[in-house]
N, C-alpha and C positions, 0 to 999 in steps of 0.2 A: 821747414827751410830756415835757415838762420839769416838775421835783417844783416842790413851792410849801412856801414858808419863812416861819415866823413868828420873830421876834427880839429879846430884849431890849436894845435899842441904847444903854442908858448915858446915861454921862453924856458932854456936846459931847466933853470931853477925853479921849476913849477915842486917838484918833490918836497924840496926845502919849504916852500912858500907856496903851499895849498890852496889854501885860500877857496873864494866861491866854486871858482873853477875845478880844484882839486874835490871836493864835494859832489860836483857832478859829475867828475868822471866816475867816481866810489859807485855814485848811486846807478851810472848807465851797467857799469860792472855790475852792480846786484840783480838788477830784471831784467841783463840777456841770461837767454838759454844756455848751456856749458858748452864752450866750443868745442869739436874736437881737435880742431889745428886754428891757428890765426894768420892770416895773410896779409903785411900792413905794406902800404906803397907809400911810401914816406919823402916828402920833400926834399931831404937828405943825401937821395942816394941817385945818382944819376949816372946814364951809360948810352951810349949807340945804340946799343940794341938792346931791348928789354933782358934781364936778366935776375935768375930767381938762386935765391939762399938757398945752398944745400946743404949749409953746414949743420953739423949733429948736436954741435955743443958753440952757440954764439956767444964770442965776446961780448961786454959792454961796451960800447962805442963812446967815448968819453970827446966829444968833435966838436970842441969849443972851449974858450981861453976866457981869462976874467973873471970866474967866477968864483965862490968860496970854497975852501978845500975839501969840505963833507962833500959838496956834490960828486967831486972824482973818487969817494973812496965807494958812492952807492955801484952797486952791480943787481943785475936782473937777468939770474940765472936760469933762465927758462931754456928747455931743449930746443933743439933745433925740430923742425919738422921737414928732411930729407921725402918723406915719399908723395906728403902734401906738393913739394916746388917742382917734385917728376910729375904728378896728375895736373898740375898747373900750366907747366910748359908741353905737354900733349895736347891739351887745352887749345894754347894758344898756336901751336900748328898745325892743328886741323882747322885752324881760322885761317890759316896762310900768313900767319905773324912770324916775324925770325924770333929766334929764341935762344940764350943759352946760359949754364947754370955754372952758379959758384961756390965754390966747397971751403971758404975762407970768411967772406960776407960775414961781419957779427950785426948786432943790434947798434943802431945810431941814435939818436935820442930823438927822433922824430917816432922811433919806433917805441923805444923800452922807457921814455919817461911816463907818456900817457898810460902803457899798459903797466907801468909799477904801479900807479894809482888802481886803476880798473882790477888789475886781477894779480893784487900783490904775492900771494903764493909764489909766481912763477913756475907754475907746476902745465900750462899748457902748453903744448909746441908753437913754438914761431917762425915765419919762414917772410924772405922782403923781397920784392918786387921792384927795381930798379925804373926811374922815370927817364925820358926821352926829351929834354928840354926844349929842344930844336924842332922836335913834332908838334901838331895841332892838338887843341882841346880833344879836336873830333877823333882821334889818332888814339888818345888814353879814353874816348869813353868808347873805344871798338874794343881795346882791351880789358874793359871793366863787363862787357858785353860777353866775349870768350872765356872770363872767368867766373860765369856767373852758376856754372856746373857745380862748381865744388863746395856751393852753398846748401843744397841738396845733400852733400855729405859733411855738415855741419860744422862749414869751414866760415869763419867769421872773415871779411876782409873788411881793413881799416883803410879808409884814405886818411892819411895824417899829411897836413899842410897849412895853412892858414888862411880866413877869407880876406885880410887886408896884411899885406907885408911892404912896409918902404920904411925900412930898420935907420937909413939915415934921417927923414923925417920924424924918426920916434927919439932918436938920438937930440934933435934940438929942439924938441917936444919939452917944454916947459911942467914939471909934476905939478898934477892935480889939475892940470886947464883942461878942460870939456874938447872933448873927439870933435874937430872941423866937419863942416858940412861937407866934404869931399871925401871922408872914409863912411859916416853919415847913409849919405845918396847911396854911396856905393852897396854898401852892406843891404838898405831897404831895397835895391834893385834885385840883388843876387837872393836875396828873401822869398819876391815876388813872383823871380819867375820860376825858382823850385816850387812853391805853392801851388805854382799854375801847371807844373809839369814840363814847361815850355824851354825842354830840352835844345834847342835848335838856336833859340835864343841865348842861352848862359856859352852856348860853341862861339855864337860870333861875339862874344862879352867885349871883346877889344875893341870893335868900333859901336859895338850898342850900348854898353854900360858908363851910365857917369862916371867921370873919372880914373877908369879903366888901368891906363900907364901911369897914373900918380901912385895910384895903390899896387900895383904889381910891378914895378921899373921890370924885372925878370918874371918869368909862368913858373919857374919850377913852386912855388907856394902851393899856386890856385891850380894845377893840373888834378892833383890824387882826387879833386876834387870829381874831375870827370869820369876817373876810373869807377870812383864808387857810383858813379850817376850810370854808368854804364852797367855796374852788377848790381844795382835796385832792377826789382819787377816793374815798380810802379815808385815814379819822382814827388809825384799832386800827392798829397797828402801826407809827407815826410815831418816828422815829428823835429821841430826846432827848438835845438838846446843851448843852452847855456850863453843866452846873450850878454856878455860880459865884455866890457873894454878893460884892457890893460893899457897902461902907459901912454893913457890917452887916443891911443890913435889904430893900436892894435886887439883887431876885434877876434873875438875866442867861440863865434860861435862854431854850434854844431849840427848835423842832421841827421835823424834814425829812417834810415828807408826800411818799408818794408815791415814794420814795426812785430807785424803780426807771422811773418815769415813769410 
């Protein structure tokens, strides 16, 4: 059975500007198993009702301003995986989840920056899973829970989001000044209780975790996180990667559930 991955994916410019981060995704891309489809729920993409990629052939989703002009010329030409987001959304309605699918949906860079890195080929199918901002933690790990079948037929899904996001904080973030005790606490709580498995806990994270609304002002980040928490077997014992701060205040790490499938 193929592990499931949650990931802080940065910022667009990660491609460009590799770095530690870029290094580990290469390497998580090297010792997973081949997938045969990827399923990525991406902070990016949000809708009403859960809704999955059926498109054959994904654009590159270029959904972001400011940055240097290499990065809009990159594309990541990966197929689309159409029959993967049909056995996904039966999935999810035999859970009693609404569901419906869209034949246009390209890749956003929550989705095809991380996987340019991981599995630069672009030769495996990709398919995206729409988030529900307005819904509970508890809400995307029933969904992470429903899609946890298509792991079995060696469907890799990514939660792509980040574990601390308050982008105007990082904006008057001074370069080179040491991460606040407030993204800090936060990141070692959210550490802890994946460690411990103590799923019940990272649900109520808004009134239980330090700092909670400093680091999340919006959930759409910190959700894919629960989708993946919901399609891991087992939370305790998740392999923790890539503890890296960027831009002071925004944390990059990451989790392998499942490690062993």
């Amino acid at each position: 059975m193929m592990p499931v991955i949650f990931l802080s994916h940065g910022a667009p410019s990660l491609p460009l500007e590799a770095g530690e981060t870029g290094e580990a995704w290469r390497q998580l891309g090297a010792q997973l198993p081949r997938p045969t489809a990827i399923l990525v729920i991406s902070a990016h993409w949000e809708s009403h009702i859960p809704t999955l990629s059926r498109t054959v052939q994904p654009e590159t989703i270029h959904d972001f301003s400011g940055f240097p002009e290499a990065l809009y010329r990159l594309q990541y030409p990966a197929p689309g995986a159409p029959q993967m987001a049909q056995a996904a959304a039966q999935l999810l309605r035999q859970a009693n989840i609404p569901v419906q699918l869209d034949d246009k949906h390209g890749l956003d860079h929550g989705a095809w920056v991380p996987l340019s890195i991981m599995f630069p080929q672009a030769d495996i199918p990709v398919a995206q899973l729409s988030l529900q901002p307005e819904k509970t933690p508890a809400w995307h790990l029933a969904l992470g829970r429903a899609l946890r079948p298509l792991r079995e037929q060696g469907v890799l899904i990514v939660g792509s989001g980040s574990i601390t996001h308050n982008l105007r904080a990082i904006f008057k973030n001074p370069p080179g000044k040491q991460a606040p005790v407030w993204v800090t606490d936060f990141c070692d709580w959210v550490a802890e209780r994946i460690s411990e498995g103590d799923v019940d806990a990272l649900c109520a994270y808004r009134t239980l975790a330090p700092y909670a609304e400093v680091n999340h002002p919006s959930e759409e980040h910190f959700l894919p996180l629960f989708v993946a928490l919901g399609a891991a077997t087992q939370v305790e014992g998740a392999q923790h990667l890539n503890r890296v701060m960027t831009f002071g205040m925004l944390a990059m790490d990451a989790w392998l559930f499942d490690p062993q499938g």
